[in-house]
C-alpha positions in Angstrom: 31.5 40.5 49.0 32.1 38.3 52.1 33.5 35.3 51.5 31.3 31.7 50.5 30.4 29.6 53.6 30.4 25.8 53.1 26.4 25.8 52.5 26.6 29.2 50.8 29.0 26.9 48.2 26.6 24.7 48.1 24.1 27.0 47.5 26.0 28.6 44.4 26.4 25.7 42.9 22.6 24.7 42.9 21.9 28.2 41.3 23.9 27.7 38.9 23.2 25.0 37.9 19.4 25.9 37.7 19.9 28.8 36.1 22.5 27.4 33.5 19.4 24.8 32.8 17.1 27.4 32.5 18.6 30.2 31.0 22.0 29.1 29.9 23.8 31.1 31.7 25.6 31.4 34.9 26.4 33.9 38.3 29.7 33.8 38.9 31.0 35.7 42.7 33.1 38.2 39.8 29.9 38.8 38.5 27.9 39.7 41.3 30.7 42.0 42.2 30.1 44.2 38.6 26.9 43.9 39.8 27.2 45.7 43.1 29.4 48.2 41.6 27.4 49.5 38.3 23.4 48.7 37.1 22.2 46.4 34.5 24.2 48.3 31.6 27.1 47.6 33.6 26.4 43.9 34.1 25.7 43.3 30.0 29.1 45.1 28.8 31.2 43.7 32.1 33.5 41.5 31.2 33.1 39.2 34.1 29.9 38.0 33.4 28.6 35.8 30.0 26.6 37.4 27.0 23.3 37.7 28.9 20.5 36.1 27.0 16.7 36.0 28.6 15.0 34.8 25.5 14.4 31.3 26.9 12.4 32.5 30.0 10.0 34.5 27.8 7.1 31.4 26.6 4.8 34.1 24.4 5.3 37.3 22.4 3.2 40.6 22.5 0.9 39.1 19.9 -0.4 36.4 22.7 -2.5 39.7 24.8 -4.7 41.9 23.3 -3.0 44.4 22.5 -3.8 47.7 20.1 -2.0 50.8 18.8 -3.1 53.6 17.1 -0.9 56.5 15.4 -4.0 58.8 16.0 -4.1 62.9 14.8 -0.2 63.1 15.6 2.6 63.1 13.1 4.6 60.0 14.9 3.7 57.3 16.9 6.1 57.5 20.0 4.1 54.8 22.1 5.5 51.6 23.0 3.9 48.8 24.1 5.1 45.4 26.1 3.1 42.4 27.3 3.9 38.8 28.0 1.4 36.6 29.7 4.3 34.2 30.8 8.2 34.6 31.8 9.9 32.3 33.8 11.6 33.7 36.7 13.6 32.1 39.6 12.2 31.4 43.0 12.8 30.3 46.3 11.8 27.1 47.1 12.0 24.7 50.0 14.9 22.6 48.1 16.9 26.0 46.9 15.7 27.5 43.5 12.8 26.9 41.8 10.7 28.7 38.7 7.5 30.6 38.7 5.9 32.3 36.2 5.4 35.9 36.1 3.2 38.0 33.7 4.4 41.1 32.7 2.6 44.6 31.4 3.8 47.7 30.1 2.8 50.9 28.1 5.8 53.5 27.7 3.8 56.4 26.3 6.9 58.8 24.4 6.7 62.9 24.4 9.1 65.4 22.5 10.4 62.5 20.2 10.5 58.3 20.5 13.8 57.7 21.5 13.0 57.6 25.9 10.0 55.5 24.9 11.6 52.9 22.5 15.3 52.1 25.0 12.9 51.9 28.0 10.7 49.5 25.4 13.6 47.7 24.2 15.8 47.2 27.1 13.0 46.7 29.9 12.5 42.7 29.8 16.3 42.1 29.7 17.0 44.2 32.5 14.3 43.3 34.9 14.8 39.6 34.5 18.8 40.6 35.5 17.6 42.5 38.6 15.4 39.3 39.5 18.0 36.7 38.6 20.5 38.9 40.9 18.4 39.5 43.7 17.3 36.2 43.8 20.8 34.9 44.3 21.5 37.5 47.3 18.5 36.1 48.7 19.6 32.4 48.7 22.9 33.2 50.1 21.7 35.2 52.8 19.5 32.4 53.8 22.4 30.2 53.8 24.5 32.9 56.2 21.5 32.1 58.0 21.8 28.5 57.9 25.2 28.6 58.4 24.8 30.4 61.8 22.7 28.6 63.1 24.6 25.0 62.7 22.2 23.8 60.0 23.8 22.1 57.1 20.4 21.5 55.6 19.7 23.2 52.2 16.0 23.3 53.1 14.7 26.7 53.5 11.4 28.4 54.0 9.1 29.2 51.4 8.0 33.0 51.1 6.2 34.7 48.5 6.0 37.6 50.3 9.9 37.6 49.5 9.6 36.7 45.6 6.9 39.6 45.7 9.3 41.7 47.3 11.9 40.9 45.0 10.1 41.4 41.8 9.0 45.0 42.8 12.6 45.7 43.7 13.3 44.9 40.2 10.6 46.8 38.6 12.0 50.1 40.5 15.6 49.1 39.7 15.0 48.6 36.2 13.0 52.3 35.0 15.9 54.0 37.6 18.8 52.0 35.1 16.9 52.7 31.9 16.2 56.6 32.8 20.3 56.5 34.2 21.4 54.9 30.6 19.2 57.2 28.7 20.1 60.4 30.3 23.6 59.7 29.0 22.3 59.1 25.7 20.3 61.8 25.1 23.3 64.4 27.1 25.5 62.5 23.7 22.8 62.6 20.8 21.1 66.4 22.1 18.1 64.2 23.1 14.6 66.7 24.4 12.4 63.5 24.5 11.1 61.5 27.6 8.6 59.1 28.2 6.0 57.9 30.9 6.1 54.4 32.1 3.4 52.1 33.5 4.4 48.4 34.4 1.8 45.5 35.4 3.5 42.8 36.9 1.2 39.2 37.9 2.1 36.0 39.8 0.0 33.7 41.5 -3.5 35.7 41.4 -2.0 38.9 42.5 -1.0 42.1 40.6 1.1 44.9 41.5 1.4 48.1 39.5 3.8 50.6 38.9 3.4 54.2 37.7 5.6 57.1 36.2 3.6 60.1 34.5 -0.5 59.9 33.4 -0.7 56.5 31.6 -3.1 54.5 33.7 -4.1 51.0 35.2 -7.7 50.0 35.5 -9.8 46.7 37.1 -13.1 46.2 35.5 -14.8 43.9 38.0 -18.0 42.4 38.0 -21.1 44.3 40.3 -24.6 43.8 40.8 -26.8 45.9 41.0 -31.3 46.6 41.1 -32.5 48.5 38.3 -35.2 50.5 39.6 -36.1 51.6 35.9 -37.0 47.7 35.3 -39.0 47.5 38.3 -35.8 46.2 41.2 -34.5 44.3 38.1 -30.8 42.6 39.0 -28.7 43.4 36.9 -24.7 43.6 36.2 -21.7 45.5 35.0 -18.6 46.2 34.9 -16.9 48.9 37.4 -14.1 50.8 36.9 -11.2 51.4 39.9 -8.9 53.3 39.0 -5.1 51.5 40.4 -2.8 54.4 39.6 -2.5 57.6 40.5 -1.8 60.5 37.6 1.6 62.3 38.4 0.4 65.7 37.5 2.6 69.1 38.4 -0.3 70.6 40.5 -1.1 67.2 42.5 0.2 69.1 45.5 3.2 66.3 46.6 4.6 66.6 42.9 4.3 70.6 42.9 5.9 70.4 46.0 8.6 68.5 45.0 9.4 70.5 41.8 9.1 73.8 43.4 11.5 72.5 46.0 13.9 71.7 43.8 13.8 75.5 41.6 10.7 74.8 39.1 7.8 76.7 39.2 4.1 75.3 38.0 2.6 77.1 35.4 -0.8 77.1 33.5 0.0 76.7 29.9 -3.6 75.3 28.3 -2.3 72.4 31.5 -0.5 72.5 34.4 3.3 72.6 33.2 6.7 72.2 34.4 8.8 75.4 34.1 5.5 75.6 31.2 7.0 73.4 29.2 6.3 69.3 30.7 2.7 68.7 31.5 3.9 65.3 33.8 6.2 65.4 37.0 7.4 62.0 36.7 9.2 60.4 33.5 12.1 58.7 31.7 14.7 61.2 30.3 13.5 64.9 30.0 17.1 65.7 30.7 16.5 69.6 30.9 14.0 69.1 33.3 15.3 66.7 35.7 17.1 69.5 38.1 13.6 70.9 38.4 12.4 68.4 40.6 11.7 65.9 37.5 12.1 61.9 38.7 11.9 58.7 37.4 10.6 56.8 40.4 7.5 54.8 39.9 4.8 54.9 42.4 4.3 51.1 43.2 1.1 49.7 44.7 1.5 46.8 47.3 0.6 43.0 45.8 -2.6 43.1 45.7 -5.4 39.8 45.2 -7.7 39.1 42.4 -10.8 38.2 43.5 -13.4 36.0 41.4 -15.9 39.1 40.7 -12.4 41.1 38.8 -12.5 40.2 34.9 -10.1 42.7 33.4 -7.0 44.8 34.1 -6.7 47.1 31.5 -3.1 49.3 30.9 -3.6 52.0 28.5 -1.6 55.6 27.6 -3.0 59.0 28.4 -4.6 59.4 24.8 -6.8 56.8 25.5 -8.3 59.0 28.5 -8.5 62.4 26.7 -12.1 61.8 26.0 -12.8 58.2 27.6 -13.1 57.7 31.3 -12.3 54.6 33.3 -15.4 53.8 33.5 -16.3 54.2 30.0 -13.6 51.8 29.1 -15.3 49.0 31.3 -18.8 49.8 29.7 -17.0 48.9 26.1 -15.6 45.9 27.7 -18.9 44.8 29.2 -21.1 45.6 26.1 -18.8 44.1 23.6 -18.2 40.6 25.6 -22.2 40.7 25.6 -22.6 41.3 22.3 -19.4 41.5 19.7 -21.5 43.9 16.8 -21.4 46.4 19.5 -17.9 47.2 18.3 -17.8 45.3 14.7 -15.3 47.6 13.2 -12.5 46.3 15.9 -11.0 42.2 16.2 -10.1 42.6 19.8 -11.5 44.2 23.0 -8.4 46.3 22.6 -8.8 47.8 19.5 -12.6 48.8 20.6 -11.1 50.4 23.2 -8.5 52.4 20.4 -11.5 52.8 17.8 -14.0 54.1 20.6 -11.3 56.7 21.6 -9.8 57.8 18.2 -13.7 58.2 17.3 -14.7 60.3 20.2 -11.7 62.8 19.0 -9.2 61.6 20.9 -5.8 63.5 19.3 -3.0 61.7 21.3 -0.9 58.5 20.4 -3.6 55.7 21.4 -2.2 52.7 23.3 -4.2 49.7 25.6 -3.1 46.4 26.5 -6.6 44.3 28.1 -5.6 41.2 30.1 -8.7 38.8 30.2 -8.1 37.9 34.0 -9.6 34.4 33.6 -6.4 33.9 30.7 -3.8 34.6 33.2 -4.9 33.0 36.3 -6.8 29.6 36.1 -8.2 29.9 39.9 -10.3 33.0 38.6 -12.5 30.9 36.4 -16.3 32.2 36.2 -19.1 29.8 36.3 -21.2 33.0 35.2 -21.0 35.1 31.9 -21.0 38.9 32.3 
């Protein structure tokens, strides 16, 4: 690591001290260094850096969204589910660092046993939040490289979400690469078969961004009008489904190409298979597999706007689809927000969603998390009802 400049100092000691007042805790250049070299894991057991502890940025717990899980026909439940409305995170602001809150999503959805799901579950918070933290900090001192440069002595710097954005889907990648890296040794240790999709939300600032590994999916529900021509041109609304992730499937023809590249062949067992054994081509773990053109890369979507007409991004695992589609997870929503009886056996849109798909003989693990779009961004309030 290249030396400190006399702003760059300067800078380093501001984020430190933010981040001591915030999360009690501190980057030291040592640090960073075990940093560069390894990947989260390495960072938590270096001996250059503190006992990391993230527990202070996180202001709700799971129970805050509306959440539901359901065991379903199977023998084991090897979902796992993740949601907080609120984290705070650092920033770059036009005095050095600030804080911003980010909402964050996930549904890890577990196959061949619970143990992929559950690290990736456990682990996934602390280890983003490090990526940010860390990334964050090389981004301050290269804008005081630049600074330095260019003669300024001024700690004043320009203000760019488009950075923080980029910074926080960095992290997101980073992260599921370091879990599936720490797991892989695990499970090469403990004779470990399982693995586990992922599917991340992340929101700041009235924008979403979504990232996808395997067939869990990420749906908007947003609010269309529409004439009736049963009711005589009568206007009337609903929600519509868009689908924001793509499933990674073996025969989607980029994924078959992939695995068959790498030695795996595609084969028809009830569902397209790997090898005829995995019916995803993207996941944590799956150890056996992974020379067969298996990967843990998430397919990201850019940031992408709310607009005032979206009401609802729902995040549910691949059980919930087996007899549902999108779209009939929008009609529940909009039905049961116009009348709650609609669903009376459920206390949450999300456990309408579970009931309505365990009932239509769904025989997967069921898992949803439903963020009310108007709860997580202020600036999306609706004069209208749906």
């Amino acid at each position: 690591m290249a030396e400190f400049t006399m702003v760059g100092e300067k800078v380093a000691l501001l984020f430190g001290a933010f981040l001591c007042s915030s999360y009690a805790y501190e980057v030291s250049v040592s640090c960073m260094m075990a940093y560069d070299e390894g990947d989260a894991s390495a960072v938590f057991n270096s001996p250059e850096c503190p006992r990391w502890d993230f527990s202070s940025a996180i202001n709700n717990v799971t129970d805050d969204c509306l959440v539901a899980t359901h065991q379903g026909r199977r023998k084991y439940q090897e979902d796992r589910i993740r949601c907080y409305l609120h984290v705070t995170v650092p920033v770059l602001g036009e005095d050095g660092p600030n804080e911003a809150g980010v909402g964050i999503a996930a549904v890890f959805d577990g196959h061949g046993g619970k143990e992929a799901s559950e690290m990736a579950s456990q682990k996934f918070l602390d280890y983003f939040l490090l990526h940010v933290v860390f990334n964050t900090y090389k981004n301050l001192f290269s804008h005081s490289n630049e600074h330095e440069e260019a003669g300024q002595h001024s700690l004043k710097f320009k203000v760019d979400d488009e950075s923080t954005h980029g910074i926080l889907a960095k992290a997101l990648l980073r992260t599921i690469q370091d879990i599936d890296s720490e797991f892989s040794q695990e499970a090469l240790k403990n004779d470990y078969i399982s693995g586990s999709t992922a599917i991340v939300v992340l929101w700041m600032n009235g924008q979403i961004l979504v990232g996808n590994l395997g067939d869990s999916k990420a749906l908007l529900c947003s609010r269309k009008t529409h004439f009736d021509q049963d009711s005589e041109g009568e206007l009337l609304t609903r929600l519509q489904a868009e689908e924001l992730t793509r499933d990674h499937y073996p025969d989607r023809d980029d994924e078959k190409a992939r695995i068959e590249a790498a030695g795996g062949v595609v084969l028809l067992v009830g569902v397209p298979r790997v090898n005829g054994i995995l019916a995803v081509s993207r996941s944590i773990g799956d150890i056996r597999l992974k020379r067969y053109g298996i990967v843990a890369e998430p397919e990201v979507t850019g940031w992408r706007r709310l607009s005032t007409e979206d009401r609802y991004v729902v995040i549910g695992s691949d059980g919930i689809y087996e007899r549902t589609s999108p779209q009939d997870v929008c009609n529940i929503l909009h039905e049961t927000s116009i009348d709650s009886s609609s669903c009376s056996s459920s206390s949450s849109l999300a456990d309408c969603i579970v009931h309505n798909a365990f009932c239509k003989g769904s025989s997967d693990n069921l898992s949803v998390i439903v963020i009310p779009l108007r709860q997580i961004s202020p600036s999306l309030e609706h004069k209208e009802q749906i």
